[in-house]
N, C-alpha and C positions, 0 to 999 in steps of 0.2 A: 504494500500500500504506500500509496508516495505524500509525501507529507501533507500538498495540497489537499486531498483525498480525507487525510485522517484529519484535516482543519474542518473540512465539508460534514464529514460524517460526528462529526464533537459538536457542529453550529445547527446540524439540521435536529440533534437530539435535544439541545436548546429550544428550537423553535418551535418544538412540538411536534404532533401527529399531522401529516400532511405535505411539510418541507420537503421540497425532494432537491434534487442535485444542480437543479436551475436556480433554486432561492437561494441556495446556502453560498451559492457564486457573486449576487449579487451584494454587493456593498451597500450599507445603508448610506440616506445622506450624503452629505458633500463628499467624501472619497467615491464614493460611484462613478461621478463624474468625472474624476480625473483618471482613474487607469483601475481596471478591471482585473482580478485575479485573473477571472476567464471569462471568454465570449459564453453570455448565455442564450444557450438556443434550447428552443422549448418546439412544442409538435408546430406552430406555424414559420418558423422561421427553417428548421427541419425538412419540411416540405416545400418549400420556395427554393431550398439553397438548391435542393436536386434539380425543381422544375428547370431553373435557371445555370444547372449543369456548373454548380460553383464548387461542386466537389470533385475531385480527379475521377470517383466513381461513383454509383448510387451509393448509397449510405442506406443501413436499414435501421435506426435508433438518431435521436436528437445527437447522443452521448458520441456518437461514430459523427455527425455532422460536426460537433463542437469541434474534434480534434482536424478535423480535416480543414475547417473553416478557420484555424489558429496557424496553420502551416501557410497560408500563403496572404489573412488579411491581418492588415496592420496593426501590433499593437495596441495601439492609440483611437481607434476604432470599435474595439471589441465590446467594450460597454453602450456603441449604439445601435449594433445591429440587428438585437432585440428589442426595440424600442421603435427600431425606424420598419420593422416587419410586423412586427403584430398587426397591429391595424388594417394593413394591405391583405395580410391573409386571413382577418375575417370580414373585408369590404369586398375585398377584389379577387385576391386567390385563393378563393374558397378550393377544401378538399373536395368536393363533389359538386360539379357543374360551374367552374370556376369563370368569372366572369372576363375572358379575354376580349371580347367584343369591346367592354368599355376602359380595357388596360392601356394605358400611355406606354407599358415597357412590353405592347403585342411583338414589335418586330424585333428585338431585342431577346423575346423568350424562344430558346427552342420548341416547350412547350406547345406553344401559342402556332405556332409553324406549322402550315398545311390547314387550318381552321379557315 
């Protein structure tokens, strides 16, 4: 278990029944903002990074997109790119019947390609 890991699994028993490996990442408060232990990625940001072919490979867990979405986006980043997805994946890139038609990033997505 790597240190990070046994920080996560000591703050999520802290935080009660419910925490899981996404909360216990997240910083409260003003360090949040400035740099992130780790990118948290939760089931819509999980399913965007695939749609969007931002992992080398599919990824089948949130847990396998975090590591794979830490290997090549910035640092300094990591704390917003759950934050800047949420929203989109349950406006716009819904799991089931995802609205590409009204997506600004249509041509952009592989996904979206051939609709």
């Amino acid at each position: 278990m790597t240190a990070l890991s046994a920080r996560m699994l000591t703050r999520s028993r802290s935080l009660g029944p419910g925490a899981g490996p996404r909360g216990c990442r997240e910083e409260p408060g003003p360090l949040r903002r400035r740099e992130a232990a780790a990118a948290a990625v939760d089931t819509h940001v999980h399913r965007i990074a695939n749609r969007l072919r931002w992992t080398k490979k599919a990824t089948k867990s949130p847990e396998e997109t975090r590591a794979a979405l830490e290997e090549w986006l910035p640092r300094e980043l990591w704390h917003e790119i759950n934050g800047l997805l949420v929203g989109f994946g349950q406006q716009t890139c819904l799991p089931v019947h995802p609205r590409c038609h009204a997506c600004l990033n249509q041509a952009l997505c592989p996904a979206a390609q051939g609709l």
